[in-house]
Every structure is written in structure tokens, then in C-alpha cells.
C-alpha positions in Angstrom: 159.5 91.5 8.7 159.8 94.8 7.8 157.1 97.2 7.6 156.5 100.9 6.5 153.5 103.0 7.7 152.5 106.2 7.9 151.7 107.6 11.3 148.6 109.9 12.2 149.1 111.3 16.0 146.3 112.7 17.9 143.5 110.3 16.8 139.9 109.9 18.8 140.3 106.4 18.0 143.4 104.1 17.5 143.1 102.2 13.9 145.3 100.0 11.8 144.3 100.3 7.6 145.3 100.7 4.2 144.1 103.9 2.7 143.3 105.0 -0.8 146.8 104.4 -2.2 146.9 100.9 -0.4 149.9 102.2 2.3 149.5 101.0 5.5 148.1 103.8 8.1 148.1 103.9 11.5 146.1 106.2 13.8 146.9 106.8 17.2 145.8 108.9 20.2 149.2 109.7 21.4 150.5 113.2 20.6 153.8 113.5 18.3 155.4 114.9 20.8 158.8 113.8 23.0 158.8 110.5 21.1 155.4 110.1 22.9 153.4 108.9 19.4 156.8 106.6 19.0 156.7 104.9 22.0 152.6 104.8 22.1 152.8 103.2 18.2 155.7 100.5 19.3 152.9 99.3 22.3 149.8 99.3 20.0 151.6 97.7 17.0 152.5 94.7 19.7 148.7 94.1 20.7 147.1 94.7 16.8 150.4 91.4 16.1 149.9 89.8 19.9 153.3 90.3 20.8 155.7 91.6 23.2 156.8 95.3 22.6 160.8 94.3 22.5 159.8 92.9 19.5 159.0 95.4 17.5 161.7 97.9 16.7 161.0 101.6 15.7 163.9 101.7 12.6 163.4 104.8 11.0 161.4 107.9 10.7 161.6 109.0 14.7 160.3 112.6 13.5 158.3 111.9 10.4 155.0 110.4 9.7 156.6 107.9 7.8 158.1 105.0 9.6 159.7 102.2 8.7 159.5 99.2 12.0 161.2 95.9 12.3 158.8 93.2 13.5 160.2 90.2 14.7 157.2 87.5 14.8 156.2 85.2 11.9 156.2 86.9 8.3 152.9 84.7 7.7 151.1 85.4 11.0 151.6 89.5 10.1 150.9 88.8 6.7 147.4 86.8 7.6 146.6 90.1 10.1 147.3 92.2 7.4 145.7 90.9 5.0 142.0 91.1 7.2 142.5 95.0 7.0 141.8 95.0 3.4 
């Protein structure tokens, strides 16, 4: 499954939601520096889903806020945690 999110480094708190425009956000502590935020997002998108971090795969957007991630787990299973952010 394919998703695209918009990344907001340097967070207090880490946080997975949709805002205004219903786009997916994620906040982070990491800093967006040295792929730092990338690697930290890849490890904290695999807890939010419960899986391991090989399976989810940065695609695009390595120096933009806007990134677009392959996740390899059941379309319905992300679909069901998505849909409990709303």
C-alpha cells in the first residue's frame, strides 16, 4: 500500500493524523537533518502498523516534507488503523 504524508520534524510529541484538509500528517521528534527524521519516521511508522521496519520503504520525498512510503502489510489492516485517526 502506498501512502503519502506530510512530515513535521522536531515535534515534542510523535503523532499520526489527518489535518484540516484530510492529508495524512505525521509528527516526529527527530530533527530533519542527515536523513535523521527519515530514518526516525521509517521506525515509528512500523510500531503505529505493528510491523518490522524492512517493511516499510521511504519511496520519495528524502528532502521534502512530503513523502510518499511503500508499506508492505495488509491494505485492510492499514486501512482499519487509519481509519481510527479520523
Amino acid at each position: 500500500m502506498t501512502l503519502h504524508i506530510r512530515v513535521k520534524p522536531n515535534s515534542k510529541v510523535d503523532g499520526l493524523a489527518y489535518d484540516d484538509a484530510g492529508n495524512l500528517t505525521v509528527k516526529i521528534k527527530a530533527p530533519a537533518q542527515d536523513g535523521k527524521a527519515n530514518d526516525y519516521l521509517v521506525k515509528y511508522l512500523a510500531g503505529v502498523f505493528g510491523i518490522s521496519k524492512s517493511k516499510v520503504q521511504l519511496v520519495s520525498g528524502f528532502t521534502n516534507p512530503h513523502k510518499k512510503l511503500e508499506i508492505d502489510a495488509e491494505e485492510a489492516e492499514i486501512k482499519q488503523i487509519l481509519q481510527q485517526l479520523v
